[in-house]
C-alpha positions in Angstrom: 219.1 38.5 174.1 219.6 39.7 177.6 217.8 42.8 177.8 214.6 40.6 176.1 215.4 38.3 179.0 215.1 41.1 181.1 212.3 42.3 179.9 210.3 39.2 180.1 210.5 39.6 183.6 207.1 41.6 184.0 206.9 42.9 187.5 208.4 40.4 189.3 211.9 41.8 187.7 215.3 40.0 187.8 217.9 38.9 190.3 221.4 39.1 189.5 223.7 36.3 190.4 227.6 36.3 190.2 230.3 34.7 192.5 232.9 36.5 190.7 235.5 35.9 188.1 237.5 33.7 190.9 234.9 31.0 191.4 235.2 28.7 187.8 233.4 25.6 188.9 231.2 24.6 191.4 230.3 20.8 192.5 227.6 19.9 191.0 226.1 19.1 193.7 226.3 22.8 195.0 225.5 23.9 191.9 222.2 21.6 191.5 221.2 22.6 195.2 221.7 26.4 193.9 219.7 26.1 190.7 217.1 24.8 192.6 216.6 27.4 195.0 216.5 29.8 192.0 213.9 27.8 190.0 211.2 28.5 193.1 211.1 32.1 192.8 209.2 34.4 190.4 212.0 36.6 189.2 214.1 35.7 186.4 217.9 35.2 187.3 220.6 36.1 185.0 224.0 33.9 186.7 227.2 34.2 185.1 227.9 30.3 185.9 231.0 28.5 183.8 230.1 25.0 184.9 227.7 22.1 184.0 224.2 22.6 183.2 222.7 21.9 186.2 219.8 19.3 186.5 217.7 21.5 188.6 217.7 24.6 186.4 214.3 26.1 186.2 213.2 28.3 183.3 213.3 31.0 184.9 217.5 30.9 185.1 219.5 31.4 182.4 223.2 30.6 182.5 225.9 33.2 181.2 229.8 33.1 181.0 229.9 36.5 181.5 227.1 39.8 182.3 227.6 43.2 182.1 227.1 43.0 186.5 227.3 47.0 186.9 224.4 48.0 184.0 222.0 44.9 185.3 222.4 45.9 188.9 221.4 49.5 187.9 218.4 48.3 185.7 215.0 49.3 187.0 214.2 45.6 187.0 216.9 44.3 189.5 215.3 43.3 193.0 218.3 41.8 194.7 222.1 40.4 193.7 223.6 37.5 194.8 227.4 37.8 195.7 230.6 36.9 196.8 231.0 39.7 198.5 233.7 41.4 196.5 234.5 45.0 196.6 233.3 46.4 192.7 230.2 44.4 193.1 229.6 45.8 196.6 230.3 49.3 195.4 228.1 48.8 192.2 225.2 46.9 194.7 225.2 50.1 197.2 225.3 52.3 194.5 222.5 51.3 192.4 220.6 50.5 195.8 220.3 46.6 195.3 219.5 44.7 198.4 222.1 41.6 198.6 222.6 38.0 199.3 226.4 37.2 200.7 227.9 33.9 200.0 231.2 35.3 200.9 233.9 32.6 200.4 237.6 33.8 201.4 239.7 36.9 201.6 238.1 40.0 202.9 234.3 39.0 201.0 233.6 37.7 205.0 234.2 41.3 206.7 232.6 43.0 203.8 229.3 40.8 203.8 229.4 41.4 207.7 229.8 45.3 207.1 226.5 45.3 204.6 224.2 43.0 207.1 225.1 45.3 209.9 223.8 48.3 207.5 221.1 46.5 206.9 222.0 45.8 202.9 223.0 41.9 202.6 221.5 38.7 204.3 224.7 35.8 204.2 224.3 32.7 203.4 227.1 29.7 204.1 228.7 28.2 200.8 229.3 25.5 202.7 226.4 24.8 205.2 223.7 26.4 203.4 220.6 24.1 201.5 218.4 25.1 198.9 215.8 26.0 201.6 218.7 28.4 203.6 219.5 30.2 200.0 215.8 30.9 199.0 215.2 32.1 202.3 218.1 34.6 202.6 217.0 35.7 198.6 212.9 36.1 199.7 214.5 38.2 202.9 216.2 40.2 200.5 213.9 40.7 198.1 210.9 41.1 199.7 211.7 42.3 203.5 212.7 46.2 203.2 215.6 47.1 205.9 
């Protein structure tokens, strides 16, 4: 079911979306605000999201309690993963050459988000701050501006 997800993606390819196994629930709010940012671009998104459905989910997200994060980010298809900033999915991102979007939210995900902009490999984003409008931004940057 995922790799026909995948699949269907045609040119535009996939983003792949995970704040780690740490984050359960988000408000849903945040999680509406989120969804809607996704629904506006052209790739499909595959989030490993635990929470409510969120109103704003477009068809072009699918929800997931769990992805295999290290095989989708090395799929041809993957244009850009959305993160936490933890360590494995850094490693995994820089390894597979995956342009990122931070949303670092405690412990060391702030200095390792810093470290990838400053190479040139993550745009951040604010968990806290950021709107729809900020997150879509930072996720066309990624996708679309090569550094």
């Amino acid at each position: 079911e995922m790799e026909e997800f995948v699949q269907s993606s045609g040119e535009d390819g996939i983003v792949v979306f995970s704040l780690g196994s740490v984050v359960k629930n988000l408000t849903e709010e945040k999680a509406n605000l989120i969804a809607s940012a996704l629904a506006q671009i052209p790739q499909k998104v595959l989030w490993r999201y635990k929470g409510k459905e969120p109103a704003t989910l477009g068809p072009n997200t699918r929800l997931f309690d769990w992805i295999p994060q290290n095989d989708l980010l090395g799929h041809p298809k993957t244009k850009a993963f959305i993160t936490h900033g933890g360590t494995n999915g850094i490693y995994e991102a820089i390894h597979h050459g995956v342009p990122m979007v931070g949303v670092p939210l405690f412990a060391d995900q702030p200095d390792n988000i810093a470290h990838m902009k400053a190479k040139g490999e993550a745009v951040e984003v604010n968990m806290n701050t950021m709107t729809s409008a900020d997150l879509l931004g930072s996720l066309r940057a990624a996708i679309n501006d090569p550094s």
